[in-house]
C-alpha positions as CSV (number, residue, x, y, z in Angstrom):
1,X,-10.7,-2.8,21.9
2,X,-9.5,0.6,19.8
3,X,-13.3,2.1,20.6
4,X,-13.2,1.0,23.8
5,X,-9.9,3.0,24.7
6,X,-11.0,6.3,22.6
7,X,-14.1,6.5,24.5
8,X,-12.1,6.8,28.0
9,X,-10.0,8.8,26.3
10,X,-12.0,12.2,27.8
11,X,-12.0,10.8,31.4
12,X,-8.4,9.5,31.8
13,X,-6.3,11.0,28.9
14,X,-4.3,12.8,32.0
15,X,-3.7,9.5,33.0
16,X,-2.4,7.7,29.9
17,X,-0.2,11.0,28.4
18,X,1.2,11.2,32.0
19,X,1.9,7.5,32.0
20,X,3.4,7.9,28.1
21,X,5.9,10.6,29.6
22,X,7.3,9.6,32.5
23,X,8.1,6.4,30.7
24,X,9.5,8.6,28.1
25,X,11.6,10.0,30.8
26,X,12.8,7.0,32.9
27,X,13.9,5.4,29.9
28,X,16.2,8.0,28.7
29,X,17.6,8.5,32.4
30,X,17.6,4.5,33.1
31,X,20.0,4.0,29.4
32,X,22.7,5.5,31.7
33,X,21.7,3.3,34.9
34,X,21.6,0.1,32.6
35,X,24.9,1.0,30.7
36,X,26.8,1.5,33.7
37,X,25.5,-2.0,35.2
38,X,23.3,0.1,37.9
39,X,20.2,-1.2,38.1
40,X,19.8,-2.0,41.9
41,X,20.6,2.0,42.3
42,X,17.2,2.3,40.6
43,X,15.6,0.7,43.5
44,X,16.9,1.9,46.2
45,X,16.2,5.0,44.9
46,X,12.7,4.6,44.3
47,X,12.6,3.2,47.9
48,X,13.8,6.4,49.2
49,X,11.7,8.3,47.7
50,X,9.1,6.7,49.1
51,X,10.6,7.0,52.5
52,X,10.5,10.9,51.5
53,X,6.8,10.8,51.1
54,X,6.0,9.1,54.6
55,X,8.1,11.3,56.1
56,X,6.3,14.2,55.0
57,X,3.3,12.7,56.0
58,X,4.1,12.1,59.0
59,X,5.7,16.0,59.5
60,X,2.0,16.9,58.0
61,X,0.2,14.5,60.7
62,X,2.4,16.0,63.4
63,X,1.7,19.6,61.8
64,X,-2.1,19.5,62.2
65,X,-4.6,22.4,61.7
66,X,-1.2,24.8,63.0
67,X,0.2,27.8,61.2
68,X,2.0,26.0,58.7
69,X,-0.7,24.7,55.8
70,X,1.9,24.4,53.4
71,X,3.1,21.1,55.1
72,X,0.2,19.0,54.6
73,X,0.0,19.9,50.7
74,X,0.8,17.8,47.9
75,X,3.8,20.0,46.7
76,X,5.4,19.2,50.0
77,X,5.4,15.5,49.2
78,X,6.7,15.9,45.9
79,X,9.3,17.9,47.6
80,X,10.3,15.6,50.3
81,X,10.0,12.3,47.4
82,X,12.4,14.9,44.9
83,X,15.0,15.5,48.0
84,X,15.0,11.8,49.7
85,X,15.7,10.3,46.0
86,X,18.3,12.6,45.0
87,X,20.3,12.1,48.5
88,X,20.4,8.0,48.1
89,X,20.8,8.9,44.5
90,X,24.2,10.7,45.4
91,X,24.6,8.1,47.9
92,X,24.9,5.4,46.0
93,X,26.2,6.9,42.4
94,X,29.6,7.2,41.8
95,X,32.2,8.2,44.2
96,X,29.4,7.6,47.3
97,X,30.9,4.2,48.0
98,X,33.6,4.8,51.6
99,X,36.6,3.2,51.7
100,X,34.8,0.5,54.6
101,X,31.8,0.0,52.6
102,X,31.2,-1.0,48.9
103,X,29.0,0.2,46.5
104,X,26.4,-2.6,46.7
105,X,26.7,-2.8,49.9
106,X,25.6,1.3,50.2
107,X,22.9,0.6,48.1
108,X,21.4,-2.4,49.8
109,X,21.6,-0.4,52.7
110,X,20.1,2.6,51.5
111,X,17.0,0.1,49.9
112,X,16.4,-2.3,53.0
113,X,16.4,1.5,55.5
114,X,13.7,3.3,53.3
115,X,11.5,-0.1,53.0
116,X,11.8,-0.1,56.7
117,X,11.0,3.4,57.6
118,X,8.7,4.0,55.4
119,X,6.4,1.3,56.7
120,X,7.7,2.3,60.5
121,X,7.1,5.5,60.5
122,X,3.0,6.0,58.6
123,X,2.6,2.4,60.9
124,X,0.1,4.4,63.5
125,X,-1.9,6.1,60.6
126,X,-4.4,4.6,58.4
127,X,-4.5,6.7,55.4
128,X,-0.5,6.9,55.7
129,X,-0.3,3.4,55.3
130,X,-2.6,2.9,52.6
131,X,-1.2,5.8,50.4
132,X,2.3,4.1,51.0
133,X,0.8,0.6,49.9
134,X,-0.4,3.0,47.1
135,X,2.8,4.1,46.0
136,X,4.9,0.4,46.5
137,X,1.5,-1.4,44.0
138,X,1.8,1.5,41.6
139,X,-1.6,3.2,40.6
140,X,-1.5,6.2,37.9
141,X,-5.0,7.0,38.0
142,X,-5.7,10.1,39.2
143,X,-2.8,12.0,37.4
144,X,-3.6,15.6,36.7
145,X,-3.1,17.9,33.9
146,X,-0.1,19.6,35.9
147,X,1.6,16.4,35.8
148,X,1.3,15.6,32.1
149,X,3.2,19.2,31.7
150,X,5.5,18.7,34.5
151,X,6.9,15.7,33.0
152,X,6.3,16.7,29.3
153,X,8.7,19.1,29.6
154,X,11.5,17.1,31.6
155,X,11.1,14.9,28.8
156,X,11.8,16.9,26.7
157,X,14.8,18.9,28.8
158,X,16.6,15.9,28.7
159,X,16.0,14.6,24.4
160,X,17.6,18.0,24.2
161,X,20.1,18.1,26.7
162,X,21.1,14.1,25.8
163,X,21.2,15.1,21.7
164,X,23.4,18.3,22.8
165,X,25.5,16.4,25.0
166,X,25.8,12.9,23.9
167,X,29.4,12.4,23.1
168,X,30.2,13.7,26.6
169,X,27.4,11.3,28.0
170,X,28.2,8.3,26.1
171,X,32.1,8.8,27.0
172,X,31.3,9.0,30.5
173,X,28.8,6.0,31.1
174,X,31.3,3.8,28.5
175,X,34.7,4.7,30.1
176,X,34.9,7.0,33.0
177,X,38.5,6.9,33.0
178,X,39.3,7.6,29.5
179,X,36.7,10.7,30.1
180,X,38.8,11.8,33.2
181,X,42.1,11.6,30.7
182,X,40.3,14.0,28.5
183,X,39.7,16.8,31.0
184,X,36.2,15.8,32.2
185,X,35.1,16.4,35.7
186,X,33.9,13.0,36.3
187,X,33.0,13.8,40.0
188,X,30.8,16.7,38.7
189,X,29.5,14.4,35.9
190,X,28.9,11.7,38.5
191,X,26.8,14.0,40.7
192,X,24.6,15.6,37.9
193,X,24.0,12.3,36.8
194,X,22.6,11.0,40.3
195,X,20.9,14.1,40.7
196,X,18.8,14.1,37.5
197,X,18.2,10.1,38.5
198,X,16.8,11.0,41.6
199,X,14.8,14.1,40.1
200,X,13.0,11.9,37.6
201,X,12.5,8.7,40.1
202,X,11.3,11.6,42.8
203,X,8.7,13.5,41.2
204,X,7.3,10.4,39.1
205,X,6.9,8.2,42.4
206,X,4.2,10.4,43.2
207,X,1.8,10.1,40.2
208,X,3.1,6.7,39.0
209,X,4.4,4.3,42.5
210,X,7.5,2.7,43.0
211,X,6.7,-0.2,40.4
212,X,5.8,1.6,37.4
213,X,8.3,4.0,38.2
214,X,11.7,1.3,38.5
215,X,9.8,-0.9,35.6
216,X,10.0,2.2,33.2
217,X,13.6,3.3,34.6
218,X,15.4,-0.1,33.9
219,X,12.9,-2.3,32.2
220,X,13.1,-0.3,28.6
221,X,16.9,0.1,28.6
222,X,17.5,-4.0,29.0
223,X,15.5,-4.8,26.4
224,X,17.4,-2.3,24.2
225,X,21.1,-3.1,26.1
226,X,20.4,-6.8,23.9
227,X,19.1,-4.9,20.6
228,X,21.7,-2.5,20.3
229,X,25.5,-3.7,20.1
230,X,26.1,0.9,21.5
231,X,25.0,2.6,23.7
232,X,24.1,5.6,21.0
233,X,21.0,3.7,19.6
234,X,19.7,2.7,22.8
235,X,18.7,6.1,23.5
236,X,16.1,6.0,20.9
237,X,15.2,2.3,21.2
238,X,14.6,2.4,24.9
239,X,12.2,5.6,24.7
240,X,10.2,3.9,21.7
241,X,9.9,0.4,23.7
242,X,8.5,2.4,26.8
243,X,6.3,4.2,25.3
244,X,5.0,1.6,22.7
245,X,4.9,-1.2,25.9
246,X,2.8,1.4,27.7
247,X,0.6,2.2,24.7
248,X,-0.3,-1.3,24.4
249,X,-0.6,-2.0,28.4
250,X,-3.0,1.2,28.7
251,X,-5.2,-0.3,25.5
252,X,-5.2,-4.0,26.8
253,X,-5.9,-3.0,30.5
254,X,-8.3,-1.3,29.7
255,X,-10.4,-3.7,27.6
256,X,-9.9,-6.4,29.9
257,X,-10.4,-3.9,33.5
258,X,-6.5,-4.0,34.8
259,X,-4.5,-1.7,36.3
260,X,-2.9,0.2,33.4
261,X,0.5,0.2,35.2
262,X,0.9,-3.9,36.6
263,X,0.4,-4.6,32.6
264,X,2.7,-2.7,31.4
265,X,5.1,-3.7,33.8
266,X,4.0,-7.4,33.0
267,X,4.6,-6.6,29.1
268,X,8.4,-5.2,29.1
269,X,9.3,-7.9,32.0
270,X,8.1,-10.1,28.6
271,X,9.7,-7.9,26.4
272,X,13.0,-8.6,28.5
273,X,12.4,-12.5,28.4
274,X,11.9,-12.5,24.6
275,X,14.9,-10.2,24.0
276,X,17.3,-12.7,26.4
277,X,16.2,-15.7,24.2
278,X,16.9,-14.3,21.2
279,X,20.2,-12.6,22.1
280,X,21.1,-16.6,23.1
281,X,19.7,-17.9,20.0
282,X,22.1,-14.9,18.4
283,X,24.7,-16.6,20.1
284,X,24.1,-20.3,19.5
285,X,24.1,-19.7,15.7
286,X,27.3,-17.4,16.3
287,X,28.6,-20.3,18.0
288,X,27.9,-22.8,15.5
């Protein structure tokens, strides 16, 4: 099974380090969407995103062969997925909710628009539709060199920037209030925090889909939200659990001819079922 993987390992090594990293990435941003009980924000975001990329699409259709190429290239849908998730990303984060309309009710709304008009609006074009049932399935074959980089180094922008600022961080995501009674901006905090969600959700929609994309943003953190009794340690146990999950979902799918990201999804959602029955079982015997 070992061999097996190490000989693919020249054709789709773009594919697995990519796939290794942006779950290395989602679960360091999605311990702060978990710990602040805001996992439906995930989603919606995701959604939007997509809704970003049919869009541009759909401006690319409309552009045809005219004086503006740059609309019908890749970096424009990565552009349009970044901007789309970062808006319902604000939307929805702290301080979007309106004095009529909850928070969950903002996010539901946000989620149940993009699914809409993202089918709605790529409906008329065949490869539109098919790239968005791309993205919502999930495939991460095909990821490029430029995209093991890209999120190599927002990985590693935010270990850095989460080990430099983690007291901050952990204050904010644990008690909000007691961080505004310190002299935090927890407006500003609020909206770097959506913005960096919607940053990492945007640009790894694009090489990844919506599925391995939310599994790697909230999936990891759960299954370290029952492990850890803080939020300190989760940040290092979510990352490891992503990125091991993924090892072994890349290794088994390949030996038995899967798709790399369905069985790694399929593995954490087990990892999240295994972790729930033993926090109860820590329970019962508490109990008893």
């Amino acid at each position: 099974m070992i061999e097996n993987f190490l000989s693919s390992w020249a054709l789709f090594h773009n594919t697995y380090l990519a796939g290794w990293l942006i779950g290395l990435l989602l679960s360091l941003v999605g311990v702060l969407v978990v710990a602040r009980d805001q996992i439906f924000i995930g989603a919606a975001v995701s959604q939007a995103s997509t809704l970003g990329i049919a869009l541009a699409m759909w401006i690319g259709g409309w552009a045809g062969t005219g004086p503006l190429p740059w609309l019908r290239s890749d970096p424009f849908l990565s552009i349009m997925a970044v901007a789309f998730s970062v808006i319902a990303a604000l939307i929805t984060g702290p301080g979007g909710e309106t004095a009529r309309e909850s928070h969950e009710a903002l996010t539901g709304w946000v989620f149940m628009l993009s699914a809409s008009l993202s089918i709605l609006i790529v409906s008329k074009s065949p490869h539109g539709l098919e790239e968005i049932h791309r993205l919502l399935s999930s495939s991460i074959i095909g990821a490029t060199n430029a995209d093991v980089w890209t999120f190599g180094m927002l990985a590693g922008f935010a270990a850095l920037s989460i080990c430099a600022l983690h007291r901050r961080i952990l204050l904010f995501a644990m008690d909000p209030l007691m961080a505004a009674a310190v002299g935090m901006r927890i407006t500003r905090w609020g909206a770097l925090t959506s913005a960096c969600l919607g940053l990492a959700v945007g640009l790894s929609i694009r090489s990844s889909g919506m599925l391995y994309t939310f599994g790697c943003l909230v999936l990891p953190a759960i299954v370290a939200k029952h492990v850890c009794r803080e939020v300190r340690p989760m940040f290092i146990v979510a990352p490891v659990v992503a990125v091991g999950t993924g090892a072994v979902g890349f290794v088994l799918a390949n030996h038995y001819d899967y798709p790399p990201a369905q069985m790694t999804v399929a593995l954490l959602c087990l990892l999240v079922t295994v972790s729930w029955l033993s926090r109860g079982l820590r329970h019962g015997d508490g109990a008893m």
